[in-house]
C-alpha atoms as an extended CHARMM CRD file, in Angstrom:
* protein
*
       228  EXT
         1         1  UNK       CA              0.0000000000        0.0000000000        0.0000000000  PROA      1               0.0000000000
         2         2  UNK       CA              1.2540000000        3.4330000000       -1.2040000000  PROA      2               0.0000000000
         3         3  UNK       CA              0.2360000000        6.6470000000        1.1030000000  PROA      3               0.0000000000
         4         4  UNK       CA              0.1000000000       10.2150000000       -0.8010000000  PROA      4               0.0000000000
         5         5  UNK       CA             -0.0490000000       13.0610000000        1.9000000000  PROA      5               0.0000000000
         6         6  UNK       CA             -1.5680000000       16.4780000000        0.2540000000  PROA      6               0.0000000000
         7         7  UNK       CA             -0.1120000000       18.9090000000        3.1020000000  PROA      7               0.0000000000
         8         8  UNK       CA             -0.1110000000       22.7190000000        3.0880000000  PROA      8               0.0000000000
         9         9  UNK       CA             -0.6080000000       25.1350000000        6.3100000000  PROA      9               0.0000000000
        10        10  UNK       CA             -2.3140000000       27.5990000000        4.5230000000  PROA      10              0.0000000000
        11        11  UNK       CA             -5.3340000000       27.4310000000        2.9730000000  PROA      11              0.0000000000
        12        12  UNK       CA             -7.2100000000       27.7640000000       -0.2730000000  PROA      12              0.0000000000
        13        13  UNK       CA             -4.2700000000       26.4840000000       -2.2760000000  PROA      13              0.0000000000
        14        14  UNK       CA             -6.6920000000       23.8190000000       -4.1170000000  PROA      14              0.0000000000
        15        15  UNK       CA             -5.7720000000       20.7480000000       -1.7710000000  PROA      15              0.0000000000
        16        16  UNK       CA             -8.8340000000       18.9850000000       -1.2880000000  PROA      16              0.0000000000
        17        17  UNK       CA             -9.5690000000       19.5520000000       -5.1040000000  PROA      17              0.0000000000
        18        18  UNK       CA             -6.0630000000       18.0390000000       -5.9570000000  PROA      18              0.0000000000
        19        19  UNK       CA             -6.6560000000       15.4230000000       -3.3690000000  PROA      19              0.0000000000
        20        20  UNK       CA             -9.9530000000       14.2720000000       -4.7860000000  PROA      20              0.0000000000
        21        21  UNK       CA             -9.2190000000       14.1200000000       -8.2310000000  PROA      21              0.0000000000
        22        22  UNK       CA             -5.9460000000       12.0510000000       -7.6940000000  PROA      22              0.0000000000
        23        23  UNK       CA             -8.1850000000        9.9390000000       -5.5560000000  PROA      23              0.0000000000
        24        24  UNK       CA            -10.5990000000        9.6580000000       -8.4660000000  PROA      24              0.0000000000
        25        25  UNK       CA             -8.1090000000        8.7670000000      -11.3970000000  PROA      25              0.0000000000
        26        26  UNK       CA             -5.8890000000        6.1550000000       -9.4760000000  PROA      26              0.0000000000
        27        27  UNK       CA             -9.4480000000        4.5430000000       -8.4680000000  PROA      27              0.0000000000
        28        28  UNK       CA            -10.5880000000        5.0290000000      -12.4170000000  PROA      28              0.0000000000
        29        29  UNK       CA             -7.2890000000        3.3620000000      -13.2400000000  PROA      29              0.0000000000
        30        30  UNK       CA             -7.7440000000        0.1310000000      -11.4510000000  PROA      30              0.0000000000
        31        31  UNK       CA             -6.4150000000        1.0180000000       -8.0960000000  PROA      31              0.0000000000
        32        32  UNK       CA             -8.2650000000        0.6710000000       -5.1690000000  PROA      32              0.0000000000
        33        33  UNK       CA             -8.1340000000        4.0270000000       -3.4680000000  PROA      33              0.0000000000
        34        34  UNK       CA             -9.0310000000        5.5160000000       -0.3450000000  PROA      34              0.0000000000
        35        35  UNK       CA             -9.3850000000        9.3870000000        0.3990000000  PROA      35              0.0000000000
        36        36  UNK       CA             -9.0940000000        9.9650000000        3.9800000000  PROA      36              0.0000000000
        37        37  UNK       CA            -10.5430000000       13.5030000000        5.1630000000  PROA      37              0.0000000000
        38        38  UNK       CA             -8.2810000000       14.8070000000        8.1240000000  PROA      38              0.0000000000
        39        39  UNK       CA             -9.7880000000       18.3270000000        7.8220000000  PROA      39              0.0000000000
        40        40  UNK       CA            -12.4720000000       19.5860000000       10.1980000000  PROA      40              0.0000000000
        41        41  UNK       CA            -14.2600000000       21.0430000000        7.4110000000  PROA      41              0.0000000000
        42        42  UNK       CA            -14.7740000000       18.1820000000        5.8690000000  PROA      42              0.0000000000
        43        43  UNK       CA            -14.8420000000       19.3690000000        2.5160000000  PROA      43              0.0000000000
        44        44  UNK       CA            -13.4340000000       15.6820000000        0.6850000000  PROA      44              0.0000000000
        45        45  UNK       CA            -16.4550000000       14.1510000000        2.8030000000  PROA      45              0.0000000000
        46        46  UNK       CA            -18.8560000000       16.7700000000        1.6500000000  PROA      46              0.0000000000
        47        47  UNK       CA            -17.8590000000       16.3200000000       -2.1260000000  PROA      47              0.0000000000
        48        48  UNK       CA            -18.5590000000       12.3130000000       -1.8300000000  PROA      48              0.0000000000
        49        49  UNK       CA            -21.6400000000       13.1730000000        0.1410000000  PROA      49              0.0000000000
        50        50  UNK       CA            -22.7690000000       14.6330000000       -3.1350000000  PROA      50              0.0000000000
        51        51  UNK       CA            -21.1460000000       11.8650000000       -5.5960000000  PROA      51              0.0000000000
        52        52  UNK       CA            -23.3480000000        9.4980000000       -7.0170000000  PROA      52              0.0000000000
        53        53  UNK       CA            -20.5680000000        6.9440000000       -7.6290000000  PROA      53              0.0000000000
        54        54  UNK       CA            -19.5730000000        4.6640000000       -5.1960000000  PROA      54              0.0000000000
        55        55  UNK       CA            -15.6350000000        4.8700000000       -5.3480000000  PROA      55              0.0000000000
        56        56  UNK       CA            -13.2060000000        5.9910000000       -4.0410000000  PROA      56              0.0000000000
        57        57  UNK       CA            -13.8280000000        5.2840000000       -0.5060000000  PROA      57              0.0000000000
        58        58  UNK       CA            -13.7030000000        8.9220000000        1.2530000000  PROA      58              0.0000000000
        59        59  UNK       CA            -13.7760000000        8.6830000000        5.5390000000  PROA      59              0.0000000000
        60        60  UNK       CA            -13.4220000000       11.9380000000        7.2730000000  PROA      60              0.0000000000
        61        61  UNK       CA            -11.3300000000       10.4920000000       10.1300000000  PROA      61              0.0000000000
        62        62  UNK       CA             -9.9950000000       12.4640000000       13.3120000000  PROA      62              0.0000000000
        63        63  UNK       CA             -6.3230000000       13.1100000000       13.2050000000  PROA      63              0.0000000000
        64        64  UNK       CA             -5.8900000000       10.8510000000       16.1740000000  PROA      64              0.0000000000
        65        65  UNK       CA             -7.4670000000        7.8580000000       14.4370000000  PROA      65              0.0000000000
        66        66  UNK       CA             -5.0390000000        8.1080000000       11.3470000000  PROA      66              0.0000000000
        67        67  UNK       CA             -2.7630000000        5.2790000000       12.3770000000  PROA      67              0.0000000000
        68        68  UNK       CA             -5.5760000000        3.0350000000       13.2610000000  PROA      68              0.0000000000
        69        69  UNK       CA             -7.2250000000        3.8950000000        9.8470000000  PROA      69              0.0000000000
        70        70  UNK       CA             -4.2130000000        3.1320000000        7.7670000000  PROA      70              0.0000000000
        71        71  UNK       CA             -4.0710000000       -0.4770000000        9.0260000000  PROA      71              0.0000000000
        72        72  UNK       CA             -7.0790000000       -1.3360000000        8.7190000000  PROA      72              0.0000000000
        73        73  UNK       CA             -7.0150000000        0.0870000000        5.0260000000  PROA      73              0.0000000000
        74        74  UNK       CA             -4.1900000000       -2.1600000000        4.4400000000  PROA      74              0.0000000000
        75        75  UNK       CA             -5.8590000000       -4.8870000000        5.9500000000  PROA      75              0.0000000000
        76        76  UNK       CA             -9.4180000000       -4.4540000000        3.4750000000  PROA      76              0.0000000000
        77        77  UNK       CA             -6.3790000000       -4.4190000000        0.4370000000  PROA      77              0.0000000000
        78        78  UNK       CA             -6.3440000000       -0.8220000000       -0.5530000000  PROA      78              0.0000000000
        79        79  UNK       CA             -3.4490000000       -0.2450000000       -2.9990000000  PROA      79              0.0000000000
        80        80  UNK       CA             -3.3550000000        3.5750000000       -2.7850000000  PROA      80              0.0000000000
        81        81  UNK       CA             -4.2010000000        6.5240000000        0.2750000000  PROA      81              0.0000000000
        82        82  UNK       CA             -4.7910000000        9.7970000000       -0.6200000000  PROA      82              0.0000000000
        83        83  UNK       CA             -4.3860000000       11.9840000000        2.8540000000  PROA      83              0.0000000000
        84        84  UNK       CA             -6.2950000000       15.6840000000        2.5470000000  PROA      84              0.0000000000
        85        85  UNK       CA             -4.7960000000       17.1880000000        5.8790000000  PROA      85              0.0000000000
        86        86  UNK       CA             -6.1770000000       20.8310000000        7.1690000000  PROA      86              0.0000000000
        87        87  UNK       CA             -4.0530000000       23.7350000000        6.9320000000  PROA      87              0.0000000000
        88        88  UNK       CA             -2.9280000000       25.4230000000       10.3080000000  PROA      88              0.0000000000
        89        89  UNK       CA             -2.5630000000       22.1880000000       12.0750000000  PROA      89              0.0000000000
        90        90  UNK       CA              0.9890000000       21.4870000000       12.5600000000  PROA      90              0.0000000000
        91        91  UNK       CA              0.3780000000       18.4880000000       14.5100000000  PROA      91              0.0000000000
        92        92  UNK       CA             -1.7050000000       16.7430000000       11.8210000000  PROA      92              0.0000000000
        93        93  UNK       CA              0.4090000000       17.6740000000        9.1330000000  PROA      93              0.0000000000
        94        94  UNK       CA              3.3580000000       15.8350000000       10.5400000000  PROA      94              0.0000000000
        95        95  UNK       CA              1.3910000000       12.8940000000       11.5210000000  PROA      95              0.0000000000
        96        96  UNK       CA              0.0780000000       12.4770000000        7.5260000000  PROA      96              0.0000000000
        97        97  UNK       CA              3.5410000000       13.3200000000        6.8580000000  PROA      97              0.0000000000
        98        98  UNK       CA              5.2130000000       10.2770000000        8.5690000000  PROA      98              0.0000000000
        99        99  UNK       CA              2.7190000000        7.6830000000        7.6160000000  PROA      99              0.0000000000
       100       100  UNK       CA              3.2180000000        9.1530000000        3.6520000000  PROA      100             0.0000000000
       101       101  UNK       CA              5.8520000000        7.8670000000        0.8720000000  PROA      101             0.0000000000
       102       102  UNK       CA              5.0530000000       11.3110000000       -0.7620000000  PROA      102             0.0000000000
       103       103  UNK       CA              4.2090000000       14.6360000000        0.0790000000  PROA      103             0.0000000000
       104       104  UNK       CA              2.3830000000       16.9940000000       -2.2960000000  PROA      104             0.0000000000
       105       105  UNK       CA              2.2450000000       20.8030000000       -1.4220000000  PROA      105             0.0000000000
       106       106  UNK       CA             -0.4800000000       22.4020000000       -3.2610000000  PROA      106             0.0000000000
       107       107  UNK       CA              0.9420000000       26.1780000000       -4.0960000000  PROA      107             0.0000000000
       108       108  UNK       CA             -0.4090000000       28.7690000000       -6.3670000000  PROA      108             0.0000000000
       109       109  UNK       CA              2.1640000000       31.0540000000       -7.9070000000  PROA      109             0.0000000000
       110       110  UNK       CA              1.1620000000       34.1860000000       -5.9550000000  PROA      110             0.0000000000
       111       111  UNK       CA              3.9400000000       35.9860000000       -3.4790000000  PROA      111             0.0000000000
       112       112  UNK       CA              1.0050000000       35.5970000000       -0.9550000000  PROA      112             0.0000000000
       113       113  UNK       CA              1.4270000000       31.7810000000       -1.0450000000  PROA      113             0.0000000000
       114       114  UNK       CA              5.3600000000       31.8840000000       -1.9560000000  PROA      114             0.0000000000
       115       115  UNK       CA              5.6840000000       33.7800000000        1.6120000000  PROA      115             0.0000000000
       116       116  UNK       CA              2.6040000000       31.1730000000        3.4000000000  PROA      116             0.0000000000
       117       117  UNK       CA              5.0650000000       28.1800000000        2.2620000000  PROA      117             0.0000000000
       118       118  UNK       CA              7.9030000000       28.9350000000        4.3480000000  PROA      118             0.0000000000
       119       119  UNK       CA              5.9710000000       27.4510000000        7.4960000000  PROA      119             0.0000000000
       120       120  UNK       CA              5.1340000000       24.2630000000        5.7460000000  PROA      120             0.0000000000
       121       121  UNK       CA              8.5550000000       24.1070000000        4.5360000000  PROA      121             0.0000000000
       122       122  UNK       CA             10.2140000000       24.5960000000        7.4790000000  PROA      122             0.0000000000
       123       123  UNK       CA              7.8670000000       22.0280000000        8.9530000000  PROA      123             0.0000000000
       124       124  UNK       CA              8.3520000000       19.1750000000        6.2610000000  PROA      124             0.0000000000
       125       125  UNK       CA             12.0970000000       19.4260000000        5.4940000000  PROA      125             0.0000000000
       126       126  UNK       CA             13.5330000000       17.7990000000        8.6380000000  PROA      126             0.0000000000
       127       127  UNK       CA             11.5230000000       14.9200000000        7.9870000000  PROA      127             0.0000000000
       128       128  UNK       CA             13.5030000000       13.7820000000        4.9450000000  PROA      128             0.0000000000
       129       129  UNK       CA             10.4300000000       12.2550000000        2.7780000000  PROA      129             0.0000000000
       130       130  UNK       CA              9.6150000000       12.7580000000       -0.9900000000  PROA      130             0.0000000000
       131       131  UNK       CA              8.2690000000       16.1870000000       -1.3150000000  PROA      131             0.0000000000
       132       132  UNK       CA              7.4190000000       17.9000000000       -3.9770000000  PROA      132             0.0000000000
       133       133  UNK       CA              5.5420000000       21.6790000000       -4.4340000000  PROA      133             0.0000000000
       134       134  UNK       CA              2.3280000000       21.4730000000       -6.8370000000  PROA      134             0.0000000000
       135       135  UNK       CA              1.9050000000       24.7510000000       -9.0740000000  PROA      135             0.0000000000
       136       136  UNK       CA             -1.7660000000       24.9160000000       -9.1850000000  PROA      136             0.0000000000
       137       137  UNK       CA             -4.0550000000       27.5940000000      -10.6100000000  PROA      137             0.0000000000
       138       138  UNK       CA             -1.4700000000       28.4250000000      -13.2690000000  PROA      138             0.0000000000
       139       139  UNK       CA             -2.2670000000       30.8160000000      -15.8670000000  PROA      139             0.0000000000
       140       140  UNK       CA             -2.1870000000       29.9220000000      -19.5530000000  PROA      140             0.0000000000
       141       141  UNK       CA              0.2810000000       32.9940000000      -20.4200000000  PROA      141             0.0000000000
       142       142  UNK       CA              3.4860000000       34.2690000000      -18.6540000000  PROA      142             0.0000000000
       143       143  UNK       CA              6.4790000000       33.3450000000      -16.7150000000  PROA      143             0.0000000000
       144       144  UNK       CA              5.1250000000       33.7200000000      -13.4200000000  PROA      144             0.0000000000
       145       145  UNK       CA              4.9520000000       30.0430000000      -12.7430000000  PROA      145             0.0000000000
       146       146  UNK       CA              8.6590000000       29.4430000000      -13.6890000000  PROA      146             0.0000000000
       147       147  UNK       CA              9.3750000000       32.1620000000      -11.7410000000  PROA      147             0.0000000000
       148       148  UNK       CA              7.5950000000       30.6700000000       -8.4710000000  PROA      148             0.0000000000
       149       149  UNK       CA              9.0800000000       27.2520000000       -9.3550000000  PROA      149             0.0000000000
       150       150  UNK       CA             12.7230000000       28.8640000000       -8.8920000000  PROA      150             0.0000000000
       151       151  UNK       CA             12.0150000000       30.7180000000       -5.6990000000  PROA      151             0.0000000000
       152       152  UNK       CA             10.3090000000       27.2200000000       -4.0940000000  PROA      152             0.0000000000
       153       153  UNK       CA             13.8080000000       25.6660000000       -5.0440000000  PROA      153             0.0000000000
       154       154  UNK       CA             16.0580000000       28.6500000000       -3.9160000000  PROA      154             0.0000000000
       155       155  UNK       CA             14.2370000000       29.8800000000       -0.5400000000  PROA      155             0.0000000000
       156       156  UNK       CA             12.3600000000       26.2270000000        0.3040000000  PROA      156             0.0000000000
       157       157  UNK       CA             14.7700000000       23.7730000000       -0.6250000000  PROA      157             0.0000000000
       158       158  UNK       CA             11.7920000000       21.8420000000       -2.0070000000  PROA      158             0.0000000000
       159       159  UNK       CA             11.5800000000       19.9590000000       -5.6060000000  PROA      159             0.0000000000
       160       160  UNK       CA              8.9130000000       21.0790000000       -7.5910000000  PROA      160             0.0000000000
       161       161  UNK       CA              6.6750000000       19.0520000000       -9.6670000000  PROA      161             0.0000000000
       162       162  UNK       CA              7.2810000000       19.4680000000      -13.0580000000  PROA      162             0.0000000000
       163       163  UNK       CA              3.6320000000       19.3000000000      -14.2880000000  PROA      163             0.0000000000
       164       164  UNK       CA              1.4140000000       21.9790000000      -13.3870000000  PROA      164             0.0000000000
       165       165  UNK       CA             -2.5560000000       22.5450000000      -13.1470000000  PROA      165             0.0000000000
       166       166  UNK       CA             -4.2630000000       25.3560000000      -14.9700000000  PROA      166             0.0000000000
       167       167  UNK       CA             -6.8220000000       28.1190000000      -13.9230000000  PROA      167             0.0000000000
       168       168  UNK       CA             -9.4310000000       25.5580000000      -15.0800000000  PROA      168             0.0000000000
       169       169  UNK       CA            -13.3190000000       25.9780000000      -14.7920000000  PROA      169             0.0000000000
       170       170  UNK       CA            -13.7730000000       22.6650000000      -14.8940000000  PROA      170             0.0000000000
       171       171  UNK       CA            -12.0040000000       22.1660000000      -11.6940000000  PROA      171             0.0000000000
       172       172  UNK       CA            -14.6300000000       23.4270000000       -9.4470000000  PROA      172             0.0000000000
       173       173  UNK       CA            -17.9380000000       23.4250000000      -11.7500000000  PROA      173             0.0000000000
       174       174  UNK       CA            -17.1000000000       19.5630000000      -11.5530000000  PROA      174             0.0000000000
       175       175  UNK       CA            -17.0430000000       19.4290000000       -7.2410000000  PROA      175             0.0000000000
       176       176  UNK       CA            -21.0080000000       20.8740000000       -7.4580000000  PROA      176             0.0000000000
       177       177  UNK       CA            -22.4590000000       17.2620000000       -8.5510000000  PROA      177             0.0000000000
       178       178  UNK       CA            -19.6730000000       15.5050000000       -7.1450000000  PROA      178             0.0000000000
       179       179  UNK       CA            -17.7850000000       14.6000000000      -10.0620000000  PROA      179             0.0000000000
       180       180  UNK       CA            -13.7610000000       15.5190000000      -11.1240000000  PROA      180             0.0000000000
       181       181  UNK       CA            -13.0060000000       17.1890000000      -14.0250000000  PROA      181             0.0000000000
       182       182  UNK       CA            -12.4510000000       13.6790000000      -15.7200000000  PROA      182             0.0000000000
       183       183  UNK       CA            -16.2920000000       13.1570000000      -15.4780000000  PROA      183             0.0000000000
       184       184  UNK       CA            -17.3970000000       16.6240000000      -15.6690000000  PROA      184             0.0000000000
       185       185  UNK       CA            -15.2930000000       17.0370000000      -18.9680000000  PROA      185             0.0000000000
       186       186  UNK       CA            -13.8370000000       13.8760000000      -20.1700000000  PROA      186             0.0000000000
       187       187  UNK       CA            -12.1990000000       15.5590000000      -23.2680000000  PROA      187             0.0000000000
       188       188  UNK       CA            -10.8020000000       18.7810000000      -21.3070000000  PROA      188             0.0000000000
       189       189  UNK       CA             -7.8520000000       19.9900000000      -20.4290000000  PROA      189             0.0000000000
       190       190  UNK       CA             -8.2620000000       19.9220000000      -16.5280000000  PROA      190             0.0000000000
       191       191  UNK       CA             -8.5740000000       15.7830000000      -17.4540000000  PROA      191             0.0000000000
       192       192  UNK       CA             -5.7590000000       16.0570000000      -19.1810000000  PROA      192             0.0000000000
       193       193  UNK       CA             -3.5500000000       17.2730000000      -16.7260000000  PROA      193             0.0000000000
       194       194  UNK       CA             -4.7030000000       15.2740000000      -14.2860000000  PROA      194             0.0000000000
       195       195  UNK       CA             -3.9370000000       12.2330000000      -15.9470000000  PROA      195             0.0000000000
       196       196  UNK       CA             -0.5590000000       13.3150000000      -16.3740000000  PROA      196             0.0000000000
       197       197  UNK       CA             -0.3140000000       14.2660000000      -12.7990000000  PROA      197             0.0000000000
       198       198  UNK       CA             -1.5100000000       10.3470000000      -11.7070000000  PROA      198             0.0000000000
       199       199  UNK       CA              0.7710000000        8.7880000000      -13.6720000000  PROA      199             0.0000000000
       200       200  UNK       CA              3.7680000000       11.0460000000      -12.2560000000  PROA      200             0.0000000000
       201       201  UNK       CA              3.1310000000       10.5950000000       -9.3600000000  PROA      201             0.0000000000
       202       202  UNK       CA              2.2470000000        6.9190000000       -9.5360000000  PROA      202             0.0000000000
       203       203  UNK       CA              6.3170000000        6.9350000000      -10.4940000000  PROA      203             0.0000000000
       204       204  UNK       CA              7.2260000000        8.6790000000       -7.5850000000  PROA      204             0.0000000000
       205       205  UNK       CA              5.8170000000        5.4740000000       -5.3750000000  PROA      205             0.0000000000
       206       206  UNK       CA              6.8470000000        3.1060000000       -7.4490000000  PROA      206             0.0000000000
       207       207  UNK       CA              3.4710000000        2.2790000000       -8.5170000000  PROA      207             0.0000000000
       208       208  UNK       CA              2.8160000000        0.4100000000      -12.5340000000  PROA      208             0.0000000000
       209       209  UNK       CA              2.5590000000        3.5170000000      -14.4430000000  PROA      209             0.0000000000
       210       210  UNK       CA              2.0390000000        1.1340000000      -17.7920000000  PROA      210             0.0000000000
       211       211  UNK       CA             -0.4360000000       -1.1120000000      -16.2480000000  PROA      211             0.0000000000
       212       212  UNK       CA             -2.4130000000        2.3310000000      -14.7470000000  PROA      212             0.0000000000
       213       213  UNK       CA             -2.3930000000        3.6020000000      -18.8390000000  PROA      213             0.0000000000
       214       214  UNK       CA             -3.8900000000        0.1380000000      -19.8480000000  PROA      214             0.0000000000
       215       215  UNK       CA             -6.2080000000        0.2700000000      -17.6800000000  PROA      215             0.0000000000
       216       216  UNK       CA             -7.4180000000        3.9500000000      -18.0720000000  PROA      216             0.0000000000
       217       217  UNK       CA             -8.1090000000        2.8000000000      -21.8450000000  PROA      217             0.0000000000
       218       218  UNK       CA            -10.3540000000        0.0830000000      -21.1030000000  PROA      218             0.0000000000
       219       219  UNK       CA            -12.3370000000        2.1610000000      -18.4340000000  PROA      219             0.0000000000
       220       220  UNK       CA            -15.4720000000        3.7990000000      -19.0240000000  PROA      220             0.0000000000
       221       221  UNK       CA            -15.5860000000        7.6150000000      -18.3980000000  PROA      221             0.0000000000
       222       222  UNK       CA            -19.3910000000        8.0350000000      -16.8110000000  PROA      222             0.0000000000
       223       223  UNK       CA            -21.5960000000       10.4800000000      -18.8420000000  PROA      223             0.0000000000
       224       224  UNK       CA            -21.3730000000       14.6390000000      -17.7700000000  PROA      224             0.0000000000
       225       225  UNK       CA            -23.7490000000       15.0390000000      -15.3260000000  PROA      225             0.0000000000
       226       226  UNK       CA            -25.0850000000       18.8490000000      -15.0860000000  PROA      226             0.0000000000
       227       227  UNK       CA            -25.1350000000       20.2550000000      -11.5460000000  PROA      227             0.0000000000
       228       228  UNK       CA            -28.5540000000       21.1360000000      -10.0950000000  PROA      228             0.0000000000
């Protein structure tokens, strides 16, 4: 069983969206997934609460019920754990840190979030796992995603994921009827990327990256469903 913790201590950086959908695709892809909800908000919970498909699995677990959750996943056979941690809980985020193989920090190439990520990098470094920064909300045109990429390297220390997610409407219009952008918009670029994403990060935990493509092409994408 590989765990994939989606840490950042501040918020609205497009975690739980990024946590969901990678959720979604390595489930699509033949792996079975669960999507545990560490934040209070509940947001992941909310989204399933909404789904009409069965999988993934999403519990909203307390933070102190994390290692007891993570056996018993392994014992029921999941293959893959998707962790959506709250932001402003150090404690949490270390806990989801040490149980993960890789850590994804969500980041959006603002100097508001540049200067938020020192915290989470100063609380991830000493730990010595896979980590990697996630350039999310990326516009279409200019440098200023390169330019954040460089400055997480320089200041942070931290790799940086070399694929990035656009400003994508898809990417929220899809959370309304709890879809992904996969579902919403099978065609689309938000799918796209994501299946990119999956299968670069399903390298990063040593995970079949061919056997995840052959399976994507034998699934069948469910039909757009409009939100109410």
């Amino acid at each position: 069983m590989r765990t994939i913790a989606l840490i950042s201590q501040k918020g609205g950086v497009g975690k739980t969206t990024l946590a969901i959908h990678l959720a979604t695709a390595f489930e699509t892809a033949g792996s079975q997934t669960l999507l545990v909800d560490l934040d209070p908000q509940t947001s992941a919970a909310e989204w399933k609460d909404a789904r009409q498909a069965e999988r993934p699995y999403v519990m909203a677990v307390p933070p102190s019920r994390l290692g007891k959750t993570l056996e018993a996943a392994k014992e029921h056979g999941a293959e893959l754990v998707v962790l959506d941690t709250a932001p402003h809980s150090e404690g949490t985020a270390l806990d989801a840190a040490r149980a993960a193989d890789l850590i994804l920090v969500p980041c959006q190439p603002s100097i508001m979030d540049l200067r938020a990520m020192r915290k989470t990098a100063d609380l991830l470094n000493y730990l010595k796992k896979p980590t990697y920064a996630v350039l999310n909300e990326v516009a279409a045109q200019g440098t200023v995603a390169d330019e954040a990429a460089k400055a997480i390297t320089a200041q942070f220390g931290m790799a940086v994921c070399p694929l990035r997610l656009g400003q994508r409407v898809a990417f929220n219009r899809c959370l309304l009827a709890g879809q992904t952008a996969q579902e919403y918009e099978p065609a689309g670029k938000a799918a796209q990327e994501i299946d990119s994403l999956m299968q670069w990060v399903s390298a990063q935990v040593g995970m079949s990256t061919s056997a995840l493509v052959k399976k994507l092409t034998k699934v069948k994408v469910p039909k757009k469903v409009e939100a109410a």
